[in-house]
C-alpha positions in Angstrom: -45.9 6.0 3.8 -43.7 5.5 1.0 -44.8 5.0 -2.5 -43.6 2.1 -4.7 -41.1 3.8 -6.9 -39.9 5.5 -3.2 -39.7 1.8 -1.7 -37.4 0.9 -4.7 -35.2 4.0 -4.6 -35.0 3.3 -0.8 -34.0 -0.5 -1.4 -31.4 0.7 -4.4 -29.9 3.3 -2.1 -29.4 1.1 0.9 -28.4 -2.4 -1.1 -25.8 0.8 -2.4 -24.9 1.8 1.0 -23.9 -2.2 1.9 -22.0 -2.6 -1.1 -19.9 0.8 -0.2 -19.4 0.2 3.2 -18.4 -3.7 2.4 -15.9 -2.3 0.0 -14.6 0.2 2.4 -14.1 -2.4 4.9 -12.6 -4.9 2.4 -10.0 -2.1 1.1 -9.1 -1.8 5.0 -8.6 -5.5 5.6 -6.5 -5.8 2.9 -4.4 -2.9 3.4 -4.0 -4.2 7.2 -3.1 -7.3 6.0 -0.6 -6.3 3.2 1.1 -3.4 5.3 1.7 -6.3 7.7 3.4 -8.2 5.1 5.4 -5.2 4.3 6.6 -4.9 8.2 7.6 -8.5 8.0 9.5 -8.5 4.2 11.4 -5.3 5.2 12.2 -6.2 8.5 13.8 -9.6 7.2 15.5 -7.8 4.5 17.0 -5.8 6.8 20.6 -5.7 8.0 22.1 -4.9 11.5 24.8 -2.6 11.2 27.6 -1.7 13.7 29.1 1.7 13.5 31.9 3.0 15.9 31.9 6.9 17.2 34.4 8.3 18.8 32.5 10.1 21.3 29.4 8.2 21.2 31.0 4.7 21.0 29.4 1.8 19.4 26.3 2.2 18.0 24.0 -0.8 16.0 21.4 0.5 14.1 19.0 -1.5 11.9 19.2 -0.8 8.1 16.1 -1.3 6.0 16.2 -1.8 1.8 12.4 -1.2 0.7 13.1 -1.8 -2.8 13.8 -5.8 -1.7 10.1 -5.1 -0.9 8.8 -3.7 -3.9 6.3 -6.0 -5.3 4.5 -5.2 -2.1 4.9 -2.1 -1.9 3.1 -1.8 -5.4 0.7 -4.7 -4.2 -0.6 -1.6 -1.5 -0.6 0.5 -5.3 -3.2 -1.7 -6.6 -5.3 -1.4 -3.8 -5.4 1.8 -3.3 -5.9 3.1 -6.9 -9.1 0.6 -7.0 -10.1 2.4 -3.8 -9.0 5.5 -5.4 -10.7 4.8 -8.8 -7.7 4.9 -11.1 -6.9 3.9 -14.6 -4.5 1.3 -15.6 -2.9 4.4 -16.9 -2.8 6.0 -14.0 -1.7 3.3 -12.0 0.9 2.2 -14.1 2.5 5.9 -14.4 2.1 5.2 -10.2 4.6 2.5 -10.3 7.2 3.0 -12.3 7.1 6.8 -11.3 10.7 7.5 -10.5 11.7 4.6 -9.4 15.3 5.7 -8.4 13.9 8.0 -5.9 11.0 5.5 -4.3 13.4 2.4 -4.5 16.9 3.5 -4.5 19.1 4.3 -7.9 20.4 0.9 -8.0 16.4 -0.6 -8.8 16.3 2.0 -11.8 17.5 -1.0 -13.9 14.9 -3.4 -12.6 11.7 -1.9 -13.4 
């Protein structure tokens, strides 16, 4: 039998387990659902190119540009660094860390 300041701590811990594991889920929907928009935006901002080997022939491979994608890609940021716990700070530090490397040096300009 469980006392009333045991009921209490019992109904605080589980109402605390809901809200975690609803948040849990809700960070995973999301993600699903933003990395799916991030397939989609990089795919459409992507370019066929043809390229002609001697010994291999022709060869068309499909050329992606993630930094035509990057307002998503730092929509996924902000997800995670609630998930994650992070500052503004920290988040911000994040997104405009090296951009030239994450988005290509032509973005440095754009940030």
């Amino acid at each position: 039998m469980i006392g009333c300041l045991g009921a209490v701590l019992l109904a605080i811990s589980s109402n605390f387990y809901r809200t975690a594991v609803n948040s849990k889920d809700y960070i995973i929907k999301r993600l699903s659902k933003i990395s799916d928009d991030l397939m989609v935006d990089i795919k459409n901002n992507s370019k066929m190119l043809t390229m002609n080997y001697k010994k291999l022939g022709t060869l068309q491979i499909q050329c992606t540009y993630p930094k035509y994608s990057k307002k998503i890609i730092d929509e996924i940021d902000h997800v995670l660094a609630q998930h994650y716990g992070f500052t503004d700070e920290e988040l911000d530090f994040i997104i405009n860390y090296d951009i030239k490397y994450r988005m290509g040096a032509e973005a440095e300009g754009e940030a």
